[in-house]
Backbone bond lengths (Angstrom), bond angles and torsions (degrees), N, CA, C in turn:
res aa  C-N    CA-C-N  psi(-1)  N-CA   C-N-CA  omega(-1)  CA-C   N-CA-C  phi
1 X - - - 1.448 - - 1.515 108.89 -
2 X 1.542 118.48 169.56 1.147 111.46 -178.78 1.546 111.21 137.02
3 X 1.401 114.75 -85.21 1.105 122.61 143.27 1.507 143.41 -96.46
4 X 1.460 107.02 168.75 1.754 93.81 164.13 1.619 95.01 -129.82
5 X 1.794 90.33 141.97 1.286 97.96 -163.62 2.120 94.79 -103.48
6 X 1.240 108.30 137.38 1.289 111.29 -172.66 1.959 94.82 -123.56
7 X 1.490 94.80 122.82 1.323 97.02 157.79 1.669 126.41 -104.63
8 X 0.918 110.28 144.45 2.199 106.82 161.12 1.654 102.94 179.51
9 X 1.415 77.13 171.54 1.426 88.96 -144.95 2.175 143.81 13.43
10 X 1.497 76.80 67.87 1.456 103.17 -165.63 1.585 133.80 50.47
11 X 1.520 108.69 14.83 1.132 121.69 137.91 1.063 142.41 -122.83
12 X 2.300 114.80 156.11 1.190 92.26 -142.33 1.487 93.52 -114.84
13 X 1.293 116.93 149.41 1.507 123.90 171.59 1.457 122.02 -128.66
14 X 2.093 86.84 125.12 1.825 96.65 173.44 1.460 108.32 -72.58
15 X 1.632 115.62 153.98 1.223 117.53 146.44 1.326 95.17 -125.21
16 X 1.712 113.43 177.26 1.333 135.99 -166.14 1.386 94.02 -96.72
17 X 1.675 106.66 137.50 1.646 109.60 169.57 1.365 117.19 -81.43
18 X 1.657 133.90 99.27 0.962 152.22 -173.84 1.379 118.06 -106.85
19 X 1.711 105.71 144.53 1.685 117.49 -165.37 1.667 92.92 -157.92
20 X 1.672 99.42 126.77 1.143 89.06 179.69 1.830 102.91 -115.29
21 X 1.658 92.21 140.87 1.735 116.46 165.61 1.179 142.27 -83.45
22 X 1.744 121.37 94.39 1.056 93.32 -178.20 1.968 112.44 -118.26
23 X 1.300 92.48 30.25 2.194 97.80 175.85 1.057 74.86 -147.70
24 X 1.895 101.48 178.15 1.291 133.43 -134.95 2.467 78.54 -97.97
25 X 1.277 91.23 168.06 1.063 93.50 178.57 1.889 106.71 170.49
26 X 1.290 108.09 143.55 1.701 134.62 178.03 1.482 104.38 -67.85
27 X 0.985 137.22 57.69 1.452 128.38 145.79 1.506 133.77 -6.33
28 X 1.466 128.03 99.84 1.662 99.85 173.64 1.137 125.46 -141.46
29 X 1.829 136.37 -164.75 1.175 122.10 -143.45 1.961 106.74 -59.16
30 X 1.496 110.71 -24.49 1.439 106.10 -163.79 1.605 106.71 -75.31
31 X 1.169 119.27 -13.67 1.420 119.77 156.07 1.520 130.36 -76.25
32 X 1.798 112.30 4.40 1.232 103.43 153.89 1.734 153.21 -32.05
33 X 0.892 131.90 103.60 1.527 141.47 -163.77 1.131 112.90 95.42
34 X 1.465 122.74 3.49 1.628 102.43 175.50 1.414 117.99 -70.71
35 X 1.337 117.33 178.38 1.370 121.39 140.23 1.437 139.64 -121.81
36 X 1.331 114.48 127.71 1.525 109.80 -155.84 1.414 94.68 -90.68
37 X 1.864 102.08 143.90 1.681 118.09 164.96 1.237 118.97 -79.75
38 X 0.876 139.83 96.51 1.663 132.32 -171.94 1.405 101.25 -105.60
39 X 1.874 105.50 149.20 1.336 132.34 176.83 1.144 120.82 164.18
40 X 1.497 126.69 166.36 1.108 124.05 176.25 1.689 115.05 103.79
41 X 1.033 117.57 -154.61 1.469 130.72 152.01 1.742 128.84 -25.67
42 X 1.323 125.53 99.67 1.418 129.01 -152.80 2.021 102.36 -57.36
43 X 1.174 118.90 120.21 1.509 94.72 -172.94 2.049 89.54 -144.03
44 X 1.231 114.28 -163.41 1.272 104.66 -153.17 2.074 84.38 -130.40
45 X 1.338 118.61 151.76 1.157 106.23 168.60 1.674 99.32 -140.35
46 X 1.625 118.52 139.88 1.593 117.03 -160.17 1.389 84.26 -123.66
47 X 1.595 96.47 136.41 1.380 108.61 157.97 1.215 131.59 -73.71
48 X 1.404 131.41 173.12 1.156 139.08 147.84 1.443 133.30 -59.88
49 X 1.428 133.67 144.24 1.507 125.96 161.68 1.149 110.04 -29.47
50 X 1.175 109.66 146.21 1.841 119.55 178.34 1.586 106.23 -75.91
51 X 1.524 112.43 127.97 1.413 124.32 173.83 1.363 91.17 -139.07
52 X 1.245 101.10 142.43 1.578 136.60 161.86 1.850 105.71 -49.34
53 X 1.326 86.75 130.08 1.317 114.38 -174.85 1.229 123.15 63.77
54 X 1.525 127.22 -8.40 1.567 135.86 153.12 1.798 121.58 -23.15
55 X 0.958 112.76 109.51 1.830 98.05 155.56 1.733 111.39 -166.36
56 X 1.142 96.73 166.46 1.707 120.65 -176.49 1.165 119.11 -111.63
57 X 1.357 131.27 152.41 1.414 121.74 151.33 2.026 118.73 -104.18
58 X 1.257 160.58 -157.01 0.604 132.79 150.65 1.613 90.77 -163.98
59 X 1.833 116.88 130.87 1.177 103.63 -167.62 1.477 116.62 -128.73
60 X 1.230 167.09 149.51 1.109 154.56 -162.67 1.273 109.65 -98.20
61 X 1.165 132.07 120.40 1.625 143.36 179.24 1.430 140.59 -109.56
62 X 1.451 87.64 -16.66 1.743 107.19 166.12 1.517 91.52 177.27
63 X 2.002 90.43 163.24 1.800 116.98 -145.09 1.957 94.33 -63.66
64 X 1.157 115.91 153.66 1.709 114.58 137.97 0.842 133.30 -62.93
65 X 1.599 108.77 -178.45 1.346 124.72 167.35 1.423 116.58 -113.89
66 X 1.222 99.22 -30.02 1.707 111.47 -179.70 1.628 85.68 -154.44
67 X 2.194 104.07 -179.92 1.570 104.38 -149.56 1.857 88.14 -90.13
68 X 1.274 110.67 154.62 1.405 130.15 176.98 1.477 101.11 -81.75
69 X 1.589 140.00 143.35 1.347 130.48 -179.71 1.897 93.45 -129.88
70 X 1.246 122.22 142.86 1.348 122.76 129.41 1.620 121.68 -111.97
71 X 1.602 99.61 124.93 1.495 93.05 178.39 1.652 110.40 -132.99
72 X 1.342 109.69 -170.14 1.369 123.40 -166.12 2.044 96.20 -74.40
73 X 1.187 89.55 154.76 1.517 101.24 156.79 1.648 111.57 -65.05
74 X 1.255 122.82 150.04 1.749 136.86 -164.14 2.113 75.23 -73.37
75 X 1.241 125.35 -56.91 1.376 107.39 -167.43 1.768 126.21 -49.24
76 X 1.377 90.64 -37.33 1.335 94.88 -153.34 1.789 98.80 -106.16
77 X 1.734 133.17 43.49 1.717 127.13 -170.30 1.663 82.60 -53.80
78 X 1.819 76.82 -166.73 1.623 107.48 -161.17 1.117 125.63 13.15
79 X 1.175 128.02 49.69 2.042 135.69 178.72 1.600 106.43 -95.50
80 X 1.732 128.10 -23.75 1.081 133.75 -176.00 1.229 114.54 -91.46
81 X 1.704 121.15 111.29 1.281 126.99 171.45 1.296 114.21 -121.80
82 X 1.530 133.56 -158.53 1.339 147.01 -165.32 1.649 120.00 70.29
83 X 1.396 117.82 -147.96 1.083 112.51 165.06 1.383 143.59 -122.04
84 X 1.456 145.57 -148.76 1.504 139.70 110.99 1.389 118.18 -126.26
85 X 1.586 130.93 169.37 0.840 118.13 162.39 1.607 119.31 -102.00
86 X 0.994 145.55 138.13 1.166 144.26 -177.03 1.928 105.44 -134.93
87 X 1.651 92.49 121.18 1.236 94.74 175.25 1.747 108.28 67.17
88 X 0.895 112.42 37.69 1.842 118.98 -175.22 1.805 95.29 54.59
89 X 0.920 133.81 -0.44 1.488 114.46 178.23 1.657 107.10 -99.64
90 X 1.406 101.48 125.33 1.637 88.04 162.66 1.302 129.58 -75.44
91 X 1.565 112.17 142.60 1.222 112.22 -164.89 2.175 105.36 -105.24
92 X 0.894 151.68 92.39 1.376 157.78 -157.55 1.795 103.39 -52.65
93 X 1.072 120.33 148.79 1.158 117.60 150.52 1.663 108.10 -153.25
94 X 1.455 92.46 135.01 1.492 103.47 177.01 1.415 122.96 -138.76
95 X 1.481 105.80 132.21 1.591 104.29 -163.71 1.614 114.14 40.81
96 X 1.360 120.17 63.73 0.963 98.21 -177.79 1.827 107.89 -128.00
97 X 1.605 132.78 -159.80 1.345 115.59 -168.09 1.624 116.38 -133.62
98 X 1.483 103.78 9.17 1.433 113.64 -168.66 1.368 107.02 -161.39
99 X 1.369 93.32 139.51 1.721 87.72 159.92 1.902 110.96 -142.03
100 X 1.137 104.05 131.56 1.438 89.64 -169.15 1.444 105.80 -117.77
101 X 1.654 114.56 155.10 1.308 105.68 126.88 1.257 155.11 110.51
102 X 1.304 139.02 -168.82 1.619 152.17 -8.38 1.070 97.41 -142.72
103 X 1.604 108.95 131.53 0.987 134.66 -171.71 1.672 108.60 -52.65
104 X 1.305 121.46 146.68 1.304 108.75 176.85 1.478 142.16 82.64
105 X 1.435 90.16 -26.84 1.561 131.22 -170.47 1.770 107.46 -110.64
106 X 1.064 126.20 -41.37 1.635 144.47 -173.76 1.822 92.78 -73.25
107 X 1.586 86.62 137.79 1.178 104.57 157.98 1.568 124.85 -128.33
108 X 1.566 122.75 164.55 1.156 110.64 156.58 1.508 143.43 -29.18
109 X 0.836 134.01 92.34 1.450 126.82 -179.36 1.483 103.89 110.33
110 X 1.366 120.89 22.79 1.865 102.17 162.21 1.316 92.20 -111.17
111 X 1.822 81.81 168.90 1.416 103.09 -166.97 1.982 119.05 -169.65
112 X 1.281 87.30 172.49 1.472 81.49 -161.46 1.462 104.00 -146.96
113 X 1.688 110.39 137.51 1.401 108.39 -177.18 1.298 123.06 -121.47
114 X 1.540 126.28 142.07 1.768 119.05 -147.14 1.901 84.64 -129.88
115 X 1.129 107.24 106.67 1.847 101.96 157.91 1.481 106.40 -125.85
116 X 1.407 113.23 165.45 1.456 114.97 -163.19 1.385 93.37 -130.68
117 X 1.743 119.28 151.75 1.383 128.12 169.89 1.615 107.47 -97.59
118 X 1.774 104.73 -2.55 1.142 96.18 179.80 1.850 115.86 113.00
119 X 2.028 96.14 -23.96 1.612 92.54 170.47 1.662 76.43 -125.99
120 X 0.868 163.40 12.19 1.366 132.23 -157.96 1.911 94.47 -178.48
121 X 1.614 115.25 147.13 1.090 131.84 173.40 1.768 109.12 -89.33
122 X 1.444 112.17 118.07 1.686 93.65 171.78 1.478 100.71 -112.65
123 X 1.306 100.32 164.26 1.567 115.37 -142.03 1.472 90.24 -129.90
124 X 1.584 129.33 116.11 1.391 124.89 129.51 1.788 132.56 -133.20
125 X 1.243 105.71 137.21 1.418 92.18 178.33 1.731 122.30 -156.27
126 X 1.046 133.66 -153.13 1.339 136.84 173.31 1.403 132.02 -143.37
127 X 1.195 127.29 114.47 1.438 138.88 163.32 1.412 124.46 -74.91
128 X 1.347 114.21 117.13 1.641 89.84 167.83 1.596 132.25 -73.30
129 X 1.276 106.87 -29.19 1.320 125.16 -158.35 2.071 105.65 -115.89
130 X 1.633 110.62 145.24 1.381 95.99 -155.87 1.630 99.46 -89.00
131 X 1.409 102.78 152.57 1.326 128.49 -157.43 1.912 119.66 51.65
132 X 1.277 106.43 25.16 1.393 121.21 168.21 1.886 104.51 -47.82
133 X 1.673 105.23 -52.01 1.545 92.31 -169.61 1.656 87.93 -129.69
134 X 1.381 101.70 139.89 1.684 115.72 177.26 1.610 103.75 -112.66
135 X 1.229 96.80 148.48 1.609 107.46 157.85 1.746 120.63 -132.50
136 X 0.854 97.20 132.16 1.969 114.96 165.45 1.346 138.41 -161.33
137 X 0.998 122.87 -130.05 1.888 132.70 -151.49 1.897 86.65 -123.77
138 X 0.960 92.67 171.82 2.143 107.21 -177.90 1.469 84.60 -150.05
């Protein structure tokens, strides 16, 4: 998964495997490499246990209503580390169980990327606007 590869006239073209979100929903490993459209309605999206070589992208496409969350499965907290930048500042995250977001704050085109080694989620992404994307504890 990941991409879809399109051939014609003897050239070949990737596109990105895309699904767009707009309620809360369980994410899992067979949705590896996509990238999710998010907008709309503030809703929550949970990952899967961490497996090796797993990851997502997740991108903002139009405003909320309330803040959008992806977080850890209740089994597996603090597995999400690395960073984002938001607003040119990097923002840290360590061991941590969420990253959201924020309503009001989100713009078109941020985004955030989740791959797993299998014990742990690493985390990078970009905000334009400050406190556009948060991270913490649940």
């Amino acid at each position: 998964m990941g991409t879809f590869t399109h051939i014609s006239n003897d050239v070949e073209r990737k596109f990105e495997d895309q699904e767009v979100i707009t309620e809360s929903k369980a994410i899992t490993a067979a949705d590896s490499g996509k990238t999710f459209l998010v907008s709309g309605t503030g809703y929550t999206i949970t990952l899967p246990v961490c497996t090796a070589g797993v990851n997502y992208k997740f991108k903002v496409v139009a405003a909320f209503s309330t803040d959008m969350l992806v977080q850890t499965v209740s089994t597996e907290r603090d597995t999400i580390s690395g960073s984002v930048i938001v607003a040119g500042a990097v923002v840290d995250a360590d061991a941590i169980d969420r990253v959201t977001f924020e309503d009001g704050a989100e713009r078109i085109g941020d985004f955030i990327e989740l791959s797993s080694d299998g014990s742990v989620w690493m985390l990078s992404g970009n905000g334009a606007q400050s406190s556009s994307i948060t991270v913490g504890e649940l």
